[in-house]
MINURO-835638 format. One record per residue (C-alpha): x, y, z; residue in one letter. Coordinates in steps of 0.001 Angstrom, whole numbers, plus 500000, padded with zeros to 6 digits. Example, Ala and Ser with C-alpha at 12.3 -4.5 7.8 and 13.67 -1.06 7.14 Angstrom:
BEGIN
512300495500507800a;513670498940507140s;
//
This chain:
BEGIN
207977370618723297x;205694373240721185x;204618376397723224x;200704376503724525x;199117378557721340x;198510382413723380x;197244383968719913x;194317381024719855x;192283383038721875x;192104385692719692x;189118384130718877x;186708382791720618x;185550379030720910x;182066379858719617x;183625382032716677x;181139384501716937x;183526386524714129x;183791385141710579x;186291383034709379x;187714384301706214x;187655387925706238x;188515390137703349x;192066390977704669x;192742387049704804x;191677386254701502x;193508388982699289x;197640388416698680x;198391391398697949x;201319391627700266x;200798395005702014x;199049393639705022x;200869393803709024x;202886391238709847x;201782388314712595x;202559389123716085x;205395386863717024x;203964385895720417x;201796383499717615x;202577380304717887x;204305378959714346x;202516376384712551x;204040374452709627x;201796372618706891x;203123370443704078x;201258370004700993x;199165372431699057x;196026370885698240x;192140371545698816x;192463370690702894x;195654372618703167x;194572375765702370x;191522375463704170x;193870374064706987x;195599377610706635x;192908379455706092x;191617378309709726x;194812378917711433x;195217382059710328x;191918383145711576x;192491381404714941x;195578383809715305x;198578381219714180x;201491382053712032x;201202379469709587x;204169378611707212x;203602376847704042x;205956373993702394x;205213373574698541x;207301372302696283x;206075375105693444x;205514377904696012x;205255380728693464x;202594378737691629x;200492378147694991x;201231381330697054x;198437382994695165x;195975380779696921x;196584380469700605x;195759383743702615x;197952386494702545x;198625386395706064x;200520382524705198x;204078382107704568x;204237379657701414x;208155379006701035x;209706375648700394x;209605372671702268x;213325372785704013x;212216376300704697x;209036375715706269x;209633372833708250x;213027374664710130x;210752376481713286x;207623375326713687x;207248372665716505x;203917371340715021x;203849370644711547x;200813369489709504x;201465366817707038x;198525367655704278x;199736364783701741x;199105361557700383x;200366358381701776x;202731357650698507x;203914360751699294x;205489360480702315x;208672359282701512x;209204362748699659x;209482363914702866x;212709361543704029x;215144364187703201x;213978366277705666x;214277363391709031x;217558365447710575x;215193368816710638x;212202366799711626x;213276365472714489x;211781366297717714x;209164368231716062x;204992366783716260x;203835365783712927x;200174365907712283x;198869363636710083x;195439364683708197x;195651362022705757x;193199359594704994x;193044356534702751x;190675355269700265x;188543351936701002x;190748350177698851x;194023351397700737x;192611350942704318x;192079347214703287x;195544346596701654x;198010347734703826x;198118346798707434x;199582349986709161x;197533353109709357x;198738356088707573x;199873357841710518x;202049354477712144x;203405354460708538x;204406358061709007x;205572357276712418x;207721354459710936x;209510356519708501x;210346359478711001x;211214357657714409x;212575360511715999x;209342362695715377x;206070362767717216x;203199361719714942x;199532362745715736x;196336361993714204x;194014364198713902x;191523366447711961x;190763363480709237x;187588363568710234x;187034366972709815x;186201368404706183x;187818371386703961x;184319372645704063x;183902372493708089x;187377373961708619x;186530377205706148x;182978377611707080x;183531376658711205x;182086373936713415x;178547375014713493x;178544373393709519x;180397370592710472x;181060368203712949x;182913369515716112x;184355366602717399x;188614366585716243x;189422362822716925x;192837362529718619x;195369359582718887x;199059359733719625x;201877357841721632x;202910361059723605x;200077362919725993x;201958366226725985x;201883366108721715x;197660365309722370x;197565368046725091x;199295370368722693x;197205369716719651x;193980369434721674x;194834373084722462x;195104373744718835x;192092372262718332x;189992373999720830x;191825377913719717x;189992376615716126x;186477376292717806x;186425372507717490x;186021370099720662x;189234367519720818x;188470364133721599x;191285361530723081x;191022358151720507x;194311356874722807x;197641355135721740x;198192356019717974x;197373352352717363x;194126353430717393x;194653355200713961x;193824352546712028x;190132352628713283x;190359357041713836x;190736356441710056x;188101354077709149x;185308356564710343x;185430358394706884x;184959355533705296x;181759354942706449x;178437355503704345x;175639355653707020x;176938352869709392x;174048353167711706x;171516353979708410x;172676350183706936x;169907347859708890x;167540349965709789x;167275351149705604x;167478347323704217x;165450346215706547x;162477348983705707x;163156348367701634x;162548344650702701x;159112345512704100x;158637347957701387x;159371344788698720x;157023342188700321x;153684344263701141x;154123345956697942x;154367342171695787x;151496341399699014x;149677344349697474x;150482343830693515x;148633340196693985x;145591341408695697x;144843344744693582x;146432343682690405x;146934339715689754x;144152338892691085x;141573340490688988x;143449340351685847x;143326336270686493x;139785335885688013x;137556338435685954x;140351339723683216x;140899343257684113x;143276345646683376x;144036347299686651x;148066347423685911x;147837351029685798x;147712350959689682x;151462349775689926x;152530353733690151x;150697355079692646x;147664353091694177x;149599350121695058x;152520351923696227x;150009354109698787x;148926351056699816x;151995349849701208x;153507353055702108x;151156353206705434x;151814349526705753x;155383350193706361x;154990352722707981x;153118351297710802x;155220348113710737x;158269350307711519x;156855352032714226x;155734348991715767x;159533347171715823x;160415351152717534x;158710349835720902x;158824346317720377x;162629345935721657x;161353347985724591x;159103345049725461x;160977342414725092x;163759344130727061x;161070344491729983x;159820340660729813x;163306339936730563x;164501342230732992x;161405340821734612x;162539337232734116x;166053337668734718x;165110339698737851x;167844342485737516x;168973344782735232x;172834344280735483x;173043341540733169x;173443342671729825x;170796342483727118x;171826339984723787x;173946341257721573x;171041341732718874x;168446342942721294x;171462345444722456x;171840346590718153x;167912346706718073x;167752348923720855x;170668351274719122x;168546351379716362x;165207352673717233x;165879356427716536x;166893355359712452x;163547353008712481x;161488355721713556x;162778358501711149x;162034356124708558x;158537355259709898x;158294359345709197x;159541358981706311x;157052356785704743x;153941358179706893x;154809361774705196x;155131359649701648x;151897357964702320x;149876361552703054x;151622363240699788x;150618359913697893x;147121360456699154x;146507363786697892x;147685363269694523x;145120360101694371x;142142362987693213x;144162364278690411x;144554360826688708x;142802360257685010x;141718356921686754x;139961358574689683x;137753361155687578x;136699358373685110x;135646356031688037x;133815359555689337x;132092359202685805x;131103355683686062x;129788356146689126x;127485358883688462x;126610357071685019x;125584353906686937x;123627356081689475x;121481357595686734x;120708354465685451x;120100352401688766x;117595355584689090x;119324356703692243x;118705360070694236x;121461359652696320x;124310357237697384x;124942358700701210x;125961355836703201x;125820357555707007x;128249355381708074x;130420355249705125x;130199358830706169x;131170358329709489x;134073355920709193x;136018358187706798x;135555361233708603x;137448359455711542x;139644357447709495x;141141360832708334x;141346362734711209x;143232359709713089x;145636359601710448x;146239363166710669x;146918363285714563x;149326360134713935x;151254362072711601x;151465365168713690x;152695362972716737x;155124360974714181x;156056364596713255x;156976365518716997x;159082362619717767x;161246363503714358x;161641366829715343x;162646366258718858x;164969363712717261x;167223366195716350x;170392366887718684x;169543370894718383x;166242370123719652x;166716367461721515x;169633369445724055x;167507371819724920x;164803369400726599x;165811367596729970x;165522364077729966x;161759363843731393x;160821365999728823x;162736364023726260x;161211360760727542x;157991361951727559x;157906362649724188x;159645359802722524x;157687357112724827x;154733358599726016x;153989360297722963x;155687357958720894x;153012355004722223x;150351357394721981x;151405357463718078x;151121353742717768x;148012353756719456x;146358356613716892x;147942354642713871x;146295351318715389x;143119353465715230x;143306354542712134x;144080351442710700x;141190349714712048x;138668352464710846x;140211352232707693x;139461348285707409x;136041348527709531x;134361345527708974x;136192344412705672x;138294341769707698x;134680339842707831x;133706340206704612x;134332336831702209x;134743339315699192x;138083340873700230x;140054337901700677x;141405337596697230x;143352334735696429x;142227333342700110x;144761336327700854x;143404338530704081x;143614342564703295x;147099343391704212x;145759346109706987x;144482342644709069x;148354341414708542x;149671345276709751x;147947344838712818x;149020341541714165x;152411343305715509x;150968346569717145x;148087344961718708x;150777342725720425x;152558345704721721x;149836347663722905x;148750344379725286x;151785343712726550x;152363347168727463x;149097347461729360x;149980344159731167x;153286345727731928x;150807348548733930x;149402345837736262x;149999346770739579x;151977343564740314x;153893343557737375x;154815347611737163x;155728347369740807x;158593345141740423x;160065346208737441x;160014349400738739x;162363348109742069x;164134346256738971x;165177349579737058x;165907350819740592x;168662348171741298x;166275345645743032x;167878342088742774x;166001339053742458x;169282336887744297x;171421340532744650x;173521341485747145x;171249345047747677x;167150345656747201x;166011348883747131x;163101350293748255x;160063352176747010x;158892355556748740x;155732353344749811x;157514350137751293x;157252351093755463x;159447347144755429x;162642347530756658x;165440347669753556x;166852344457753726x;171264343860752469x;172581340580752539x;176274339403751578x;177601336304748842x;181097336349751177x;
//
């Protein structure tokens, strides 16, 4: 079995030096040769990921040998510090050997079983979409299949050319490991750490298959939580096309399809916005009301309650997202052609009316506070994206964590509420809004939210709050233990199903 890699801590797991230093990079031959106390790495292939693979190793303090099939042609671009030699010669002494190739290539590689064997082979490999849905066995149990008397790891597929040359911090730490053999894991989960990366045991090497799926993915937790807002985006905007649009260019034949740009699409912005911020606390609630009916919290959630719950972080960036969209939209509204002819009319229709002034005090009033609501919503919205983030959010302790994404986070729903209800005022009684016998979408916006913020101040009741309190504390309804509050003086009561 390979020897524990001494050299790797040449440098250290942060890799507080850099990576590729001049010495590395130029071939010119003349540099010192590697301390033999390095442990001897082989790599086969002599693409993009291989010499970044190399590149790594050598700065971790390995001796790295290189297998190419044209090594005078690719010497020129591995570090200077690499052996590039032919494959028989490269694969003859090092006990872990990297296998940096395509699956069709593999059999290539049959020639070399008798000096293969007993040696841990790497694989790095991973397949396209289309592969990973033909063929059954997972690159690395293929490999396995073809050299029975080898070890075969997985590991580092997940991990980019671009991570390995310009270190974890750009990257993604975690190396994903799977193998058959615990001493091959333990030996390349050494590796792995000497490179700055943090290994992580995937198990058996059955597990390859899925190991190998990951960088396949496009966004897997991004899927629902982005169809689901371009849903809401598509109906309040075709909600908002027949109020501001269809409607008068039916009833009193105006032109108003200019508005399909920007006016309309501000309108619904906010409207999504709020809507998605809304189904962030919802699950919350609806996970209470049943912890409270169930009366414990050991029995698990349903399974889409349990995927809404995963979710909320995605539906909140994106409740950001469109909140920051709606304030940009809203300062470009001034600069339209639109808005400084209306400004004309206006004034026109105020010199003839033989009006002084049009100051409507509590026009006044309502927009003043309309704005600065929406401002402080943003600005909490703002704070729960930032502390979103895993650089922010691990230096915070959980109370200060919670505090800000559900104290905070409610007190953004409640300062959107606000500013969505002195934006529509007293519009939702007025018989002149309701175009097409359609209600102004805000009154539509609001049905969700104002549902949350109820139930959550029912959830404050003293009788209610109480128990689900002794709920999240392990209180049973019918359990086997009850738990206590600091201002019970009962006696703690345990009781047995035997």
């Amino acid at each position: 079995m390979a020897q524990s890699p001494v050299a790797g801590t040449a440098m250290s797991g942060e890799m507080d030096k850099p990576l590729i230093s001049r010495r590395l990079v130029d071939s010119d031959g003349s540099l010192a040769e590697v301390p033999k106390e390095a442990l001897k790495v082989g790599i086969l292939g002599s693409g993009d990921f291989a010499r970044s693979l190399a590149t790594r190793l050598v700065g971790s303090g390995f001796s790295v040998v290189v297998g190419s099939r044209n090594p005078k042609r690719t010497a020129a671009l591995f570090p200077s510090l690499a052996q590039v030699t032919f494959q028989e010669e490269a694969v003859s002494s090092p006990e872990v050997i990297f296998v940096a190739m395509f699956r069709e290539h593999y059999s290539s590689l049959c020639s070399l079983a008798d000096q293969l064997a007993g040696k841990i082979l790497v694989d790095v490999s991973n397949p396209t979409e289309k592969e990973h849905l033909q063929h059954r066995q997972s690159n690395a149990e293929y490999l396995a299949s073809l050299f029975p008397a080898c070890t075969v790891v997985k590991a580092f597929n997940v991990i980019s050319a671009w991570a390995l040359q310009a270190g974890p911090r750009d990257g993604n730490r975690q190396v994903l490991i799977c193998s058959d053999q615990p001493e091959a894991k333990r030996t390349i989960s050494e590796m792995a750490r000497a490179m700055g990366f943090t290994p992580l045991d995937m198990g058996s090497l059955a597990s390859a298959r899925e190991v190998e799926a990951i960088p396949l993915r496009l966004l897997p937790s991004w899927k629902v939580p982005t169809l689901l807002a371009l849903g809401l985006f598509v109906c309040f905007y075709t909600y908002n096309f027949i109020r501001d649009v269809l409607q008068p260019y039916i009833r009193k034949d105006e032109n108003k399809f200019y508005k399909m740009p920007l006016s309309v699409v501000n309108t619904t912005l906010p409207c999504v916005a709020y809507v998605l911020l809304s189904l962030v606390y919802l699950p919350g609630v609806l996970a209470a009301a049943l912890q409270l009916r169930r009366g414990t919290k050991y029995q698990r959630f349903p399974d889409w309650l349990d995927h809404w719950l995963q979710h909320r972080k995605q539906i909140g960036l994106l409740s950001f997202f469109f909140a920051m969209l709606h304030a940009l939209y809203s300062f470009c509204l001034p600069l339209r052609r639109s808005h400084r002819y209306d400004l004309v009319n206006l004034a026109v229709k105020q010199v003839l009316a033989n009006k002084s002034r049009l100051w409507v005090e509590e026009e006044v009033w309502r927009m003043e506070i309309y704005l600065s609501l929406g401002v402080l919503a943003l600005g909490m919205l703002s704070l729960l994206a930032v502390t979103s983030l895993p650089s922010i959010a691990n230096s915070l302790n959980w109370k200060e964590f919670s505090f800000v994404q559900s104290t905070l986070g409610f007190v953004a729903l409640i300062l959107s509420t606000m500013h969505t209800l002195t934006y529509g005022w007293t519009r939702a009684f007025e018989e002149n809004h309701y175009k097409f016998y359609l209600p102004p979408t805000f009154t539509l916006t609001l049905l969700l939210p104002c549902v949350i913020i109820l139930a959550k101040g029912l959830f404050l009741l003293p009788c209610l709050s109480r128990r689900l309190t002794k709920i999240r504390r392990g209180w049973e309804k019918d359990g086997a233990v009850k738990f206590m509050l600091p201002g019970d003086h009962t006696q703690g009561e345990k009781t047995s199903h035997v």
